[in-house]
C-alpha positions in Angstrom: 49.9 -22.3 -47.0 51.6 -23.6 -44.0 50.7 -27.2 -43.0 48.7 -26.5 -39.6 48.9 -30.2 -38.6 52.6 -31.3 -39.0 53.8 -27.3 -37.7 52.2 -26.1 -34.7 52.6 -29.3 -32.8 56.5 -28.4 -33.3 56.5 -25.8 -31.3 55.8 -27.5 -28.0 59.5 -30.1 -29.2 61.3 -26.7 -27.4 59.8 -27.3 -24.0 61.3 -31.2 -24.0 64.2 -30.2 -25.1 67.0 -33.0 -24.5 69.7 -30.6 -23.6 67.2 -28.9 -20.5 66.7 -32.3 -19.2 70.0 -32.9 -19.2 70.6 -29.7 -17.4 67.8 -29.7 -15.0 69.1 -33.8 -14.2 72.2 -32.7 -13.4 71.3 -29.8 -11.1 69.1 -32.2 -9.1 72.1 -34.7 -8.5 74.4 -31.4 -8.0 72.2 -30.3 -5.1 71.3 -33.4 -3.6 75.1 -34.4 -3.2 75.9 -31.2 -2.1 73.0 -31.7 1.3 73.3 -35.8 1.4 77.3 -36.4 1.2 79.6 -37.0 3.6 81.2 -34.3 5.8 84.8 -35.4 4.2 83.9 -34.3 1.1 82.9 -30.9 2.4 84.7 -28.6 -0.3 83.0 -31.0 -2.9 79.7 -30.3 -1.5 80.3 -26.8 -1.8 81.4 -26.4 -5.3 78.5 -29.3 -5.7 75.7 -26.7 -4.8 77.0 -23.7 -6.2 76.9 -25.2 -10.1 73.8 -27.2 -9.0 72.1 -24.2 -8.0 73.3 -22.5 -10.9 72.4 -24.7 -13.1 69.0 -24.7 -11.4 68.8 -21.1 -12.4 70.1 -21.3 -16.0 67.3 -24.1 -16.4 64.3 -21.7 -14.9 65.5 -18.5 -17.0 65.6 -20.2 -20.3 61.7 -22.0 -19.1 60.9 -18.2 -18.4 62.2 -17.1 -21.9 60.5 -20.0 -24.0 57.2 -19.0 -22.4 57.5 -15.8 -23.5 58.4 -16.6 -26.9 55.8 -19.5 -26.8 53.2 -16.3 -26.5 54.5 -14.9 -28.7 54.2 -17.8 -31.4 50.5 -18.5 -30.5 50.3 -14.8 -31.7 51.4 -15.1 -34.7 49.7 -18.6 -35.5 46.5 -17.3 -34.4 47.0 -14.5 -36.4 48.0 -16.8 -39.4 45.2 -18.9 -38.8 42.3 -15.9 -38.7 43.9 -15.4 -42.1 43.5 -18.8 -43.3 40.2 -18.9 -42.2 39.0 -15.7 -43.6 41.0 -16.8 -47.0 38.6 -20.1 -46.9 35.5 -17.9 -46.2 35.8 -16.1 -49.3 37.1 -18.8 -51.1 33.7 -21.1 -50.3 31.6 -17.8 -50.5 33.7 -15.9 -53.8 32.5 -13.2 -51.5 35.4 -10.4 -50.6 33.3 -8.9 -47.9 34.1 -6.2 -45.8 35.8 -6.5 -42.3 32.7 -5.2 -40.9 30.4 -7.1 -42.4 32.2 -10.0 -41.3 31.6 -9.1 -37.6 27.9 -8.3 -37.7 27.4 -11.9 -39.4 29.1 -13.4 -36.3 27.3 -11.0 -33.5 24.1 -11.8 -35.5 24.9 -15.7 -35.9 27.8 -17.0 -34.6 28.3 -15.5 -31.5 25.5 -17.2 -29.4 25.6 -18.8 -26.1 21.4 -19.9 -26.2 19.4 -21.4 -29.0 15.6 -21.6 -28.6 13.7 -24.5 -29.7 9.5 -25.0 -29.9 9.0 -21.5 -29.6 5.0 -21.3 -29.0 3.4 -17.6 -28.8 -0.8 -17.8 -28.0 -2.4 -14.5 -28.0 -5.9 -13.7 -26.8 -7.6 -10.4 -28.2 -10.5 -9.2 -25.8 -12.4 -5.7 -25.5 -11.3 -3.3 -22.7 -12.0 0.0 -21.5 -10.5 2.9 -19.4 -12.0 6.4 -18.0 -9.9 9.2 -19.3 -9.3 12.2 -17.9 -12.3 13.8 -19.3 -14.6 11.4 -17.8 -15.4 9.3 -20.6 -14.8 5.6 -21.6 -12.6 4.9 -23.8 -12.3 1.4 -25.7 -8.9 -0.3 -26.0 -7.6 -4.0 -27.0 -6.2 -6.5 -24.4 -3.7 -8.7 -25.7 -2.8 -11.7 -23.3 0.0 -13.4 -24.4 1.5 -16.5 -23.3 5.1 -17.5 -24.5 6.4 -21.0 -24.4 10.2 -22.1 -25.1 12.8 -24.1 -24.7 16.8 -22.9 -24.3 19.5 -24.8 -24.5 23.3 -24.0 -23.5 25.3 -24.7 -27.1 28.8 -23.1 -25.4 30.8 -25.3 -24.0 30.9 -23.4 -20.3 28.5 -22.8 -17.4 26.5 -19.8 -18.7 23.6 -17.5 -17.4 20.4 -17.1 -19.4 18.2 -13.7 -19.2 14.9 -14.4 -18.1 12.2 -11.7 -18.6 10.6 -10.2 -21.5 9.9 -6.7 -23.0 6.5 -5.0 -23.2 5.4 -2.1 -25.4 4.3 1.4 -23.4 1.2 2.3 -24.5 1.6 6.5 -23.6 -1.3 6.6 -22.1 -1.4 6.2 -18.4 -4.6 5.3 -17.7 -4.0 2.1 -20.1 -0.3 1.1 -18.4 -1.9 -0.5 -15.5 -3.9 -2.9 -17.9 0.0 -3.9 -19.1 1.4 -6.5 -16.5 3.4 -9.7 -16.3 1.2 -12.5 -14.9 3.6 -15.4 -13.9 7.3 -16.9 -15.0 7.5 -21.0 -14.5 11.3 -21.7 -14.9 11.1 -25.9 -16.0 14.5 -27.2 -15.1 15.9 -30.6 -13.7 12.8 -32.4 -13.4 11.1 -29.1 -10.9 8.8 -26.3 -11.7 9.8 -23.4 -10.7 7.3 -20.4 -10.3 9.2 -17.6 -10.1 8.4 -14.3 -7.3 7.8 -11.2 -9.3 7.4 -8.7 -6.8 10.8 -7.0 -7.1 10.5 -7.3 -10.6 7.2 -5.7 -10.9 8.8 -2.8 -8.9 11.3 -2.0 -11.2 9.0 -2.6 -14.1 6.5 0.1 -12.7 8.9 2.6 -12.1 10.0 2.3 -15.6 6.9 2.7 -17.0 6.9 5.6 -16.3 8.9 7.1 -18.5 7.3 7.7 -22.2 10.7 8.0 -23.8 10.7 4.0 -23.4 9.0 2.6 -26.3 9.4 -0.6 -24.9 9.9 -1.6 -20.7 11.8 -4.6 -19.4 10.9 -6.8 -17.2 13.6 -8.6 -15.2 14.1 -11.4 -13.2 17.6 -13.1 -11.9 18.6 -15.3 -14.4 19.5 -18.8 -14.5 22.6 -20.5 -15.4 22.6 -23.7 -17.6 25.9 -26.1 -17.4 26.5 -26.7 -21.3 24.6 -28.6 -23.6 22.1 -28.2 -20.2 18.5 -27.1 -21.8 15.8 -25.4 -19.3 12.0 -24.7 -20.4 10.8 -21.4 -19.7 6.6 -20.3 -19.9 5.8 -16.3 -19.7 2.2 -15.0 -19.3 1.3 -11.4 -19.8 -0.9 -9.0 -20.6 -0.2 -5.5 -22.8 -2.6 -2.5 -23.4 -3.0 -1.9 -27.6 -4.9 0.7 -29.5 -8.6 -0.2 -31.1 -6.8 -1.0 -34.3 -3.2 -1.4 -33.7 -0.1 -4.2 -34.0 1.9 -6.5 -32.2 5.8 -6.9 -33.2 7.6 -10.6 -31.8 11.2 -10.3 -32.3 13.6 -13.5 -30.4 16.8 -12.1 -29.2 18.2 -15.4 -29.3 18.3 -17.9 -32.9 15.2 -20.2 -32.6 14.3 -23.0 -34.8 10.9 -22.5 -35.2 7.7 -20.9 -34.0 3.7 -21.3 -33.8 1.2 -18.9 -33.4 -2.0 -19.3 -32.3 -4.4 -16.4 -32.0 -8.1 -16.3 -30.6 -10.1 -13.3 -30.7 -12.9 -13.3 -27.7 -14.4 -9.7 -28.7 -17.3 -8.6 -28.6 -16.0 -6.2 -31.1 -16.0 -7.5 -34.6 -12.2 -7.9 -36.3 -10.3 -9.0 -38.6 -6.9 -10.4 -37.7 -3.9 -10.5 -40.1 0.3 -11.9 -39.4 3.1 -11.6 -41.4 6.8 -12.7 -40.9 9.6 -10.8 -40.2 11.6 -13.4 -42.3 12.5 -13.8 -45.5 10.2 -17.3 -45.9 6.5 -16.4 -45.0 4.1 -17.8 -42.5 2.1 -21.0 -43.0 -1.4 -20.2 -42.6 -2.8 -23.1 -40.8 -6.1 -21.6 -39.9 -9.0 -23.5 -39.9 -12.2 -21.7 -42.0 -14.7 -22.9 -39.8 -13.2 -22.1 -36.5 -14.2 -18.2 -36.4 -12.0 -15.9 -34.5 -9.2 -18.4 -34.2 -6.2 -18.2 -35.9 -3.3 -20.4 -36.2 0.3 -19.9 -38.0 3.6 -20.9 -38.1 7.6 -20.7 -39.7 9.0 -24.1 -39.7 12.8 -22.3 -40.1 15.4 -20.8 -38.2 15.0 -17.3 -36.9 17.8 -15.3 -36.3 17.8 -12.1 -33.4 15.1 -9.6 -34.1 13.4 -11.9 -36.3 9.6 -12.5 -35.6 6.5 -12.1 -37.1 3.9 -9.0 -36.7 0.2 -9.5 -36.2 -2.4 -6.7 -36.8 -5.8 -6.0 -36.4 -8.6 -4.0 -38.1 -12.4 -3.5 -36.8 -15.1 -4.4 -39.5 -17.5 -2.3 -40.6 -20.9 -3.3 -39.6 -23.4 -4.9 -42.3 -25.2 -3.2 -44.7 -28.4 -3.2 -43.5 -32.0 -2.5 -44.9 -33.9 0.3 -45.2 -35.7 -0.6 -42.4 -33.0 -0.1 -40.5 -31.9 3.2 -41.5 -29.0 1.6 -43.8 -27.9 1.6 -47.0 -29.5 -0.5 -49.8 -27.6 -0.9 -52.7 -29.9 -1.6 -56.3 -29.5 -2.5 -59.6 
């Protein structure tokens, strides 16, 4: 293995090269006699310029040809050193992995510009209804969601960060108008920033039209962070869901941790279930007395289109007594 340290630095000794200087000094005192001497010495002057210049020429041709073979080197040292460094991956890992492989690990965690941090995600389960097309109304679950992070640059140049989110399309048109974003606060420099959504909401409406989208973006310009430059961003909004149906959180960005907190303001009677979409699983931090609230969390890193799913089932009403038409059950 080539020794990195004591090498490459060698290869910049050809651009200080004592026998350039040498040339390139000469070729300045050539052509400065040749324009500051004496008229007398006019045929020296002359021959003066014509080997300064050439000299001058000789100099910049063999500059020229050293950068080009000085690309060429970095070629073949970054090429050696992609090798080195994939010879030390499987060395530390005793792993000989595919080439492919290799690149969907660094999409999935290397290459990253943004890291979230304090990723909090509230939800609020209430009761609503729609008219269908038949006249009658038909029950469905509001889900208000409000997501709460914090981004920071890690690169080390000025970089824009996406700001919007994603919303599921329920199918059903009379239920897409129930699915909306609410308000965007950009936190950065010490200023709040609410942001206008009307544009967005445009787009966002036009797209929601379209059932082939399982899922509808909504966009706003985004915002760029100098590095190691951290902004705090706060989304509310509201999606349409089914009587019994789920909710699916993925980050597209690595975060370090998250919190959920879910309250359920029926009237409808549920019960409410989460899971990760990790391989550690969710603290359940949920209180027993507090009754339709629900609190978790994953104190770990989550990598893009990692998340957590939480569900919901209606419960049956109570068994009542035979007074009341139910079912008694006897021994």
């Amino acid at each position: 293995m080539p020794d990195i340290g004591t090498q490459a630095p060698g290869r910049w000794r050809r651009f200080v090269n004592p026998n350039a200087i040498i040339a390139l000094a000469l070729a300045v005192a050539l052509l400065t006699f040749s324009h500051w001497a004496p008229h007398e010495f006019g045929s020296y002057r002359s021959v003066a310029h014509e080997i300064g210049f050439a000299l001058l020429v000789a100099v910049t041709i063999w500059g020229a040809f050293e950068l080009f073979e000085q690309a060429k080197t970095d070629d073949e040292w970054n090429e050696r050193i992609e090798k080195i460094a994939r010879n030390v991956f499987f060395g530390v890992f005793k792993r000989n992995f595919p080439e492919e492989f290799i690149k969907e690990a660094n999409i999935l965690v290397l290459d990253h510009t943004f890291i979230r941090s304090g990723l909090n995600v509230t939800y609020t389960i209430s009761d609503g209804s729609y008219r269908d097309r038949a006249g009658q109304m038909q029950p469905f679950v509001k889900l208000n969601s409000v997501a709460r992070y914090k981004v920071k640059n890690v690169g080390n140049i000025k970089a824009k960060f996406p700001i919007g989110v994603n919303l599921p399309n329920p199918l059903i048109d009379e239920m897409k108008a129930a699915c909306r974003v609410i308000g965007i606060t950009i936190k950065m420099g010490g200023r709040d920033e609410r942001r206008d959504l009307a544009a967005a909401e445009v787009a966002f409406r036009q797209a929601f039209q379209n059932d082939q989208i399982y899922q509808v973006p909504f966009r706003l310009e985004p915002i760029e962070l100098e590095p190691n430059g951290e902004a705090e961003v706060i989304i509310d909004y509201v999606m349409a869901k089914e009587d019994e149906d789920t909710e699916i959180f993925q980050t597209l960005y690595p975060a370090d941790s998250v919190i959920i907190t879910i309250m359920d303001r029926g009237p409808t009677a549920r019960a409410v279930r989460a899971r990760s979409i990790h391989v550690a699983d969710l603290e359940n931090d949920t209180s027993a007395e507090a009754t339709g609230t629900y609190n978790f969390k994953l104190s770990k890193y989550l990598l893009p289109h990692q998340g957590f799913v939480i569900w919901w089932k209606k419960v049956p009403p109570a068994v009542g007594n035979p007074a009341d038409g139910g079912t008694q059950m006897g021994g």
